[in-house]
C-alpha positions as CSV (number, residue, x, y, z in Angstrom):
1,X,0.0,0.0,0.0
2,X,1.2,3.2,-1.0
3,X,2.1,5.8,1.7
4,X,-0.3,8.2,0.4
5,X,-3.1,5.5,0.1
6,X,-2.7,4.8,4.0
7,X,-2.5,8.0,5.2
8,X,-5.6,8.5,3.2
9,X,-7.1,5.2,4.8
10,X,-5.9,6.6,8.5
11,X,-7.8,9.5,8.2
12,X,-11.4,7.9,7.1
13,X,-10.9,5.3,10.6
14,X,-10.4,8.4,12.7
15,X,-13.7,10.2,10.5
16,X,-15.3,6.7,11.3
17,X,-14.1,6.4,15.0
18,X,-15.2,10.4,15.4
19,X,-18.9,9.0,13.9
20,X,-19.1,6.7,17.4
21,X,-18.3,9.4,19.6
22,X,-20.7,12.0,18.5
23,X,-24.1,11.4,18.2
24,X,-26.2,12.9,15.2
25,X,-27.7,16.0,14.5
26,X,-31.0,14.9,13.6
27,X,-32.9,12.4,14.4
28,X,-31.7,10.6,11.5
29,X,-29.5,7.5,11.9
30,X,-26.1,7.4,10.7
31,X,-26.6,4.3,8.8
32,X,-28.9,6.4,6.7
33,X,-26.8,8.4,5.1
34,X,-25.5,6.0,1.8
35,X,-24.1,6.5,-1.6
36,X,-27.0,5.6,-3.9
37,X,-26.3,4.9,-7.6
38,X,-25.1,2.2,-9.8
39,X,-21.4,1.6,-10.0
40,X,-21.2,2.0,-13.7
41,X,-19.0,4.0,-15.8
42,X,-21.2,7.4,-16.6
43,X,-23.5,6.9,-13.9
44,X,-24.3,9.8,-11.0
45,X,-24.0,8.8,-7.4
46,X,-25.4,10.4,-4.4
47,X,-25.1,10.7,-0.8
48,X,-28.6,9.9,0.6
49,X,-29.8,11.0,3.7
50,X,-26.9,13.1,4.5
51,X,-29.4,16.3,4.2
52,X,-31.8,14.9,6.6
53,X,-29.0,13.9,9.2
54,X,-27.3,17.3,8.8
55,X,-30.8,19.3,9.3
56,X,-30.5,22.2,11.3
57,X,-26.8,22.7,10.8
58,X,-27.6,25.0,7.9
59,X,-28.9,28.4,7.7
60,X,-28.4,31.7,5.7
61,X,-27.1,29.8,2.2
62,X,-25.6,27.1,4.4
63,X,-26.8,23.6,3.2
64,X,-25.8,22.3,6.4
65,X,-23.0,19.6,5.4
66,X,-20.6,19.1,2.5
67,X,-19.2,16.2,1.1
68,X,-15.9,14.8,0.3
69,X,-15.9,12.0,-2.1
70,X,-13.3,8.8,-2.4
71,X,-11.7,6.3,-4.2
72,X,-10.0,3.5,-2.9
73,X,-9.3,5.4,0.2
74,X,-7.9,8.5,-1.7
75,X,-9.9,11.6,-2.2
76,X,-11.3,12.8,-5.4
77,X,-11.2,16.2,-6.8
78,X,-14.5,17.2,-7.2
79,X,-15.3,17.7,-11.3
80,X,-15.8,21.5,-11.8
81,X,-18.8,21.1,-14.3
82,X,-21.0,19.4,-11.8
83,X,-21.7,20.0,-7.6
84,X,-19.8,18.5,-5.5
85,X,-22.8,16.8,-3.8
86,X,-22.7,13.9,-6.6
87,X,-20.4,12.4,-8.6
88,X,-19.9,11.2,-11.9
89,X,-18.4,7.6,-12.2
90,X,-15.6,8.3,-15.0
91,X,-13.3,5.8,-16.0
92,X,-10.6,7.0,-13.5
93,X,-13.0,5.0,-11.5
94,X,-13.1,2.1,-13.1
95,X,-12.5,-1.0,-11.0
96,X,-12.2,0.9,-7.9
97,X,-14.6,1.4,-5.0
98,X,-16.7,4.4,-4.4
99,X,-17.1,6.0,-0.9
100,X,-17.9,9.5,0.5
101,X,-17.8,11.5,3.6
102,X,-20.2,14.0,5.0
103,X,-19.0,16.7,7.1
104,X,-21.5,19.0,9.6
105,X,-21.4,22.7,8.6
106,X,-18.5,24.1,10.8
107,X,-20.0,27.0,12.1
108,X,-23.4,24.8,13.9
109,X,-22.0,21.1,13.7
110,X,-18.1,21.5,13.8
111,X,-16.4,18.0,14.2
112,X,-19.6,16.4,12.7
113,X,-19.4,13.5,10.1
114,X,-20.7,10.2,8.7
115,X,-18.1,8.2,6.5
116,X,-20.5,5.9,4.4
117,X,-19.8,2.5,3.0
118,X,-17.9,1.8,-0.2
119,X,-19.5,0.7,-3.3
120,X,-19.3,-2.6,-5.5
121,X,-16.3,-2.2,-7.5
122,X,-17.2,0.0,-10.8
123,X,-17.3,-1.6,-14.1
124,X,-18.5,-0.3,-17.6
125,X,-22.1,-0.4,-18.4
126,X,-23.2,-3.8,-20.1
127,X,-22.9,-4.6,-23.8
128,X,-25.4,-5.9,-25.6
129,X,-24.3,-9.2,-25.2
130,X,-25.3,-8.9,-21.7
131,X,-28.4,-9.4,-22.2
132,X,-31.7,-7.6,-21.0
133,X,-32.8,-10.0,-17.8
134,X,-29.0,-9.2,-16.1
135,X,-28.3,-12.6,-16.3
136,X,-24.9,-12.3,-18.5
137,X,-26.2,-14.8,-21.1
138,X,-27.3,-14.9,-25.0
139,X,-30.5,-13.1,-25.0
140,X,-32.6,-12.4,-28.7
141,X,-35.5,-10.2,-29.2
142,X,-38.0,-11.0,-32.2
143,X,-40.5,-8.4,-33.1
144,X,-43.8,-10.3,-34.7
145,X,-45.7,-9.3,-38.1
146,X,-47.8,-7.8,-35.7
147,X,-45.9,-5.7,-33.3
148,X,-45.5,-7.8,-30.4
149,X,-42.0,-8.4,-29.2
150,X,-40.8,-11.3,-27.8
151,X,-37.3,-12.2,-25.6
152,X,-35.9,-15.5,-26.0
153,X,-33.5,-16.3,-23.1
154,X,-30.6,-18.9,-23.7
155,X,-29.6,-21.2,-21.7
156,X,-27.4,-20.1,-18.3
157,X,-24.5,-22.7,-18.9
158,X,-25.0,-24.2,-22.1
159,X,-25.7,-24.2,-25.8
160,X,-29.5,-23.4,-26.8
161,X,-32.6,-21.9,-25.6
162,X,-33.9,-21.8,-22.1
163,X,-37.2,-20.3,-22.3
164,X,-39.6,-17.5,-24.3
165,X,-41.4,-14.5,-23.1
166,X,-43.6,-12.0,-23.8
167,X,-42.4,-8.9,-23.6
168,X,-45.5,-7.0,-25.0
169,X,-47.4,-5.0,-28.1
170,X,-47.5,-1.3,-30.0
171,X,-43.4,-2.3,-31.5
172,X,-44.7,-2.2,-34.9
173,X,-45.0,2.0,-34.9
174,X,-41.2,1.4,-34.9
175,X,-39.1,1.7,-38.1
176,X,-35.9,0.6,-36.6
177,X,-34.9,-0.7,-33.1
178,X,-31.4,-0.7,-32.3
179,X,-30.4,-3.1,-29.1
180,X,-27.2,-0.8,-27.9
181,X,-27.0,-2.4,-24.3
182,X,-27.2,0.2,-21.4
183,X,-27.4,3.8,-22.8
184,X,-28.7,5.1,-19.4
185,X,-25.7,4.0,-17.4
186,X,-27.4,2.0,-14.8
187,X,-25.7,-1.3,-15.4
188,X,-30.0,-2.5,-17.3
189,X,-29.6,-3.3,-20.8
190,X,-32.0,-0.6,-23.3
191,X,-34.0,0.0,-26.6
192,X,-33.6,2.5,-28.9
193,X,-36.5,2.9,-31.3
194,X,-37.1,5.2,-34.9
195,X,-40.7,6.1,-35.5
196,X,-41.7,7.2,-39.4
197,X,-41.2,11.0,-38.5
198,X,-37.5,9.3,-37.9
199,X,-37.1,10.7,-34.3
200,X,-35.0,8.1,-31.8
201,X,-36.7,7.1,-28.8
202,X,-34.3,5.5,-26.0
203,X,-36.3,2.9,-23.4
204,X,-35.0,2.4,-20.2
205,X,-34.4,-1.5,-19.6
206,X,-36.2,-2.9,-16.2
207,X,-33.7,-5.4,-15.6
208,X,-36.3,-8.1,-15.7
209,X,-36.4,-8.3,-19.7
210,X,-39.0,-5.3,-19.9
211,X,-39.0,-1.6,-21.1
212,X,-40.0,1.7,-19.6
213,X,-42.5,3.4,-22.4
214,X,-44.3,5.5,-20.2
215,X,-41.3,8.2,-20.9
216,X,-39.4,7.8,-24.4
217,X,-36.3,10.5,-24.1
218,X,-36.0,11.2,-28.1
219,X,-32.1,12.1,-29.8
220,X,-31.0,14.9,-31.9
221,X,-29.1,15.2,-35.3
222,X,-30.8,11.8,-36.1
223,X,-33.1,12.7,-39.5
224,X,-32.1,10.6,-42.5
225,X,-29.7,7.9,-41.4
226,X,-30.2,4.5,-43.1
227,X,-27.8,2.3,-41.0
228,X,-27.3,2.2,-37.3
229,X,-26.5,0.2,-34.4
230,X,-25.2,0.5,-30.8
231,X,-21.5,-1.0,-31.0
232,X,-20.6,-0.6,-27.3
233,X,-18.2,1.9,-26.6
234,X,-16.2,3.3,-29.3
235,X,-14.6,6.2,-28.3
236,X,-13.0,5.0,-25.2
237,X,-14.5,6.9,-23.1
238,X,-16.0,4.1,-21.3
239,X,-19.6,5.0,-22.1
240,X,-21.6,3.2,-24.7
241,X,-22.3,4.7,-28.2
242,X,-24.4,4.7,-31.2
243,X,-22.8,4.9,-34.9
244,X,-25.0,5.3,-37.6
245,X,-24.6,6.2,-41.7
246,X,-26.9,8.7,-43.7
247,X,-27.4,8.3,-47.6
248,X,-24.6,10.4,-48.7
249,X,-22.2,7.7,-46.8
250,X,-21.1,9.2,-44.4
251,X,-20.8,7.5,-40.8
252,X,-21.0,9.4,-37.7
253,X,-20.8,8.3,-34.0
254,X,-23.2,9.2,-31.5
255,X,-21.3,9.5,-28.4
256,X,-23.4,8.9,-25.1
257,X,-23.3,10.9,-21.8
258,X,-23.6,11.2,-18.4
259,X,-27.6,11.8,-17.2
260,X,-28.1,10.2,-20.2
261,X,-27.5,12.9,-22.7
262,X,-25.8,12.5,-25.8
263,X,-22.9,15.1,-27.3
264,X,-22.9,16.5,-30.7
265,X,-22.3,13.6,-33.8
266,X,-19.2,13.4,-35.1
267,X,-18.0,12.2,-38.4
268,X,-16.0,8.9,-38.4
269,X,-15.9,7.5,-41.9
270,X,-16.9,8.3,-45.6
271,X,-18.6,6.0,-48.3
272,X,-20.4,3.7,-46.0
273,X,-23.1,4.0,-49.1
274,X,-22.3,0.7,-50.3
275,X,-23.4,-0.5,-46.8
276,X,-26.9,-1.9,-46.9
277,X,-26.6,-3.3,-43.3
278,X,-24.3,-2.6,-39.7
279,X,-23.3,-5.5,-37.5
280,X,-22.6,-4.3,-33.4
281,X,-20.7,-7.9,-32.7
282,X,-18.5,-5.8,-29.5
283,X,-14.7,-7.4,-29.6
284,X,-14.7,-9.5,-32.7
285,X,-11.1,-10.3,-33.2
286,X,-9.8,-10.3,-29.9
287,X,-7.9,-6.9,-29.1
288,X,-10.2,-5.7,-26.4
289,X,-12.1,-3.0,-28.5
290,X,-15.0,-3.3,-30.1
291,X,-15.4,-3.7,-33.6
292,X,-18.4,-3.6,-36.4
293,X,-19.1,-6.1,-39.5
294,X,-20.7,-4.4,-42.7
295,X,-22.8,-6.1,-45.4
296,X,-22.6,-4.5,-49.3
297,X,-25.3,-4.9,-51.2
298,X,-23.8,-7.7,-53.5
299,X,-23.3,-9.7,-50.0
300,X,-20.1,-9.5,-49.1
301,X,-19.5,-9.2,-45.1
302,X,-16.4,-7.0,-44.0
303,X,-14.7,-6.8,-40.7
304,X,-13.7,-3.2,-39.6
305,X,-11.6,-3.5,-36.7
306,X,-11.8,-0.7,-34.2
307,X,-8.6,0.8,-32.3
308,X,-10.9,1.8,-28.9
309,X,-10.4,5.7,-29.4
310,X,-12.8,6.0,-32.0
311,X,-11.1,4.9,-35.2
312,X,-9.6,2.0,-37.2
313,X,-7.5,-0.6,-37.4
314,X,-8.2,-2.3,-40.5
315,X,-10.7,-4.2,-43.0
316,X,-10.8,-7.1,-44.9
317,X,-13.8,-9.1,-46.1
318,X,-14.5,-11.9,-44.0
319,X,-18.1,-13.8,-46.1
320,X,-19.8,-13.8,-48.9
321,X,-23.5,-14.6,-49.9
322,X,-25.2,-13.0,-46.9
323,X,-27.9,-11.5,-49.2
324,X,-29.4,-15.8,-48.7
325,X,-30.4,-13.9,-44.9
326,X,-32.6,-11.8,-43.3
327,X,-32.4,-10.0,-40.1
328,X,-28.5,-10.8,-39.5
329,X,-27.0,-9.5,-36.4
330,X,-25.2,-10.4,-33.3
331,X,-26.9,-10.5,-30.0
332,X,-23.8,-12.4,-27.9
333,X,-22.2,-15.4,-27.2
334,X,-24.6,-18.2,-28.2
335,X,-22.7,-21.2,-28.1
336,X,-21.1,-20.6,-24.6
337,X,-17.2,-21.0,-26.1
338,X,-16.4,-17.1,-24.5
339,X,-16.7,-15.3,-28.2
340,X,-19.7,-13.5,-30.0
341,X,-21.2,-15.3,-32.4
342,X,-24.0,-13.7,-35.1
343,X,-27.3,-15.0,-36.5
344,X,-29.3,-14.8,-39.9
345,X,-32.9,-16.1,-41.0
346,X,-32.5,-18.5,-44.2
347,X,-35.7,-18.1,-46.6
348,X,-37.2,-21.2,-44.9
349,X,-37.5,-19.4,-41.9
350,X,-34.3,-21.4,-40.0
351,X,-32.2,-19.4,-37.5
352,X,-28.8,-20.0,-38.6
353,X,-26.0,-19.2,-35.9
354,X,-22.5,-18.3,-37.4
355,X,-19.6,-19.1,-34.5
356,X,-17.2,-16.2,-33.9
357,X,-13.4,-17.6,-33.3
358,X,-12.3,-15.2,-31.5
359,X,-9.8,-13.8,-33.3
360,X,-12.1,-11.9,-36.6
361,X,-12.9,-15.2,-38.0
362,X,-15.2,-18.5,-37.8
363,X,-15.8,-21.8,-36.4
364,X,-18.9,-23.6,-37.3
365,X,-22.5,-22.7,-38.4
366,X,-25.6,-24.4,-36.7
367,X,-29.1,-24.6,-37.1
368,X,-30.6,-23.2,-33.7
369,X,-34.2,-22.3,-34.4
370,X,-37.0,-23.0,-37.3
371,X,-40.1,-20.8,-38.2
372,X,-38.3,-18.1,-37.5
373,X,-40.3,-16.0,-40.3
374,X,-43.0,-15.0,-37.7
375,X,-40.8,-12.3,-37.2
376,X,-39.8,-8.8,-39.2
377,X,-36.6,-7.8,-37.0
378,X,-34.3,-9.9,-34.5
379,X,-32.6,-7.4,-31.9
């Protein structure tokens, strides 16, 4: 342990021992006060019931208490562009432990403070491959002729399908449905949804396979794309994206932000016309960043490896013939061998699985469904 980190550690048992030896200022308990929030890469946390232990400290402006946040036992300099009452979990954070310490206002409460328990470690929001139910596995929406939408759940240890849900009706206003993975930084997988006025709606996963509809939070700069997806995260920033092209070819990331904003687009590739489809498969050869496949109109798949900062590595075609499928994308690991796999509909309705190597190539292709064709998009 560094000297710094256990002087840093020293001083949060005295702040703790301190907690024992005076008694509150309210009549709220000590235990109360908690940081509340997701440990997930662009999420906010707070520091609940610090305002109702603190009440009566305050007065004149004074809030009553302030708060000094931690990582691992250090302190954190608090981000300029937001209060210091919350923090913003940034990728400084990532595996690390989040804590935070409230102190009485020093003119009523001097010498008063509650040192609150750390958080799970931090880890980036969930891929798509994470599924929508938080169970980690292959999980595969279908949307039906009719609108309904459906969740098939693979199995938790194994090759092929555990069960199928409903997941409800009304999908069929949708245009476009783009499974991105957790775009609201609060470690649930999402939807994003295009109506015919071509306005993106983003729904909030319930963890349980649903979606929150009762408040849609629509995009910007979106008019006039033809191809998107959510890739994961491909700026590096740790926060997960969308990348979509327009019909002039141009292709243009969508970065995501914290409170679940999004910043301006910007511009990331040129003559992604010949493109009639976009393939979110997260780390396809191996390198730790995520990647995207491409499908020309004549059927020829490509690989364009991503470098994790938002550009390229390289691209080479890796198929042919994928005009023979319908609804081809990649919604995880299906097979259970630890890489991403990706799935087509043949014209007799069969769900064909195609097994990712690894390494930006294949290993099989499988047969893992039939009648398939009651469905218009697989997500």
């Amino acid at each position: 342990m560094s000297r710094r980190k256990s002087t840093a550690t020293a001083a949060l048992l005295a702040l703790a021992i301190a907690v024992s030896a005076l008694g509150p200022a309210s009549a709220a308990d000590a235990p109360d006060v908690k940081v509340s929030g997701s440990p997930i890469v662009g999420a906010v946390l707070i520091v609940d019931g610090a305002q109702e232990y603190f009440e009566g400290c305050g007065g004149n402006g004074d809030p009553g208490y302030s708060i000094q946040w931690f990582r691992d036992g250090d302190p954190v300099a608090p981000d300029p562009r937001y209060t210091p009452y919350l923090h913003v979990v940034n990728l400084d954070d990532l595996g690390g432990r989040i804590s935070a310490v409230a102190s009485g206002s020093p003119t009523k409460c001097a010498g008063q403070v509650v040192v609150t328990q750390e958080t799970a470690v931090v880890e980036r929001a969930p891929l798509r491959a994470a599924g929508f139910t938080g169970r980690g596995v292959f999980e595969l929406l279908g949307r039906t002729h009719d609108g309904t939408l459906m969740l098939y759940l693979g199995k938790d240890t194994s090759k092929g399908w555990k069960e199928s849900r409903r997941v409800g009706p009304g999908w069929g206003l949708f245009t476009r449905v783009i499974a991105g993975g957790d775009l609201t930084h609060d470690g649930i997988a999402d939807l994003m949804a295009e109506n015919t006025s071509e306005t993106l709606y983003r729904f909030p996963g319930t963890g349980d396979g649903g979606f929150h509809t009762d408040n849609a939070q629509g995009t910007w700069e979106w008019s006039a794309m033809d191809n998107a997806i959510g890739p994961g995260d491909w700026n590096g920033d740790g926060l997960n994206d969308l990348l979509a092209s327009d019909a002039t070819g141009d292709l243009f990331i969508f970065p995501s932000q914290p409170f679940g904003s999004w910043s301006p687009r910007v511009k990331v590739g040129q003559g992604w016309d010949v493109m009639d489809l976009l393939i979110g498969p997260g780390d396809w050869d191996g390198d730790g960043n995520v990647d995207v496949l491409a499908k020309d109109k004549t059927g020829r798949l490509y690989f364009y490896g991503g470098d994790g900062h938002g550009s390229w590595t390289t691209a080479r075609q890796i198929g042919q013939g994928w005009n023979a499928l319908t609804m081809i994308g990649s919604a995880g690991d299906f097979n259970r061998d630890g890489f991403n796999d990706v799935h087509g509909v043949n014209s007799a309705g069969d769900l064909v699985m195609y097994y990712g190597d690894g390494r930006g190539g294949w290993k099989g292709v499988e047969t893992v469904g039939w009648g398939w064709n009651i469905f218009n998009g697989l997500y």
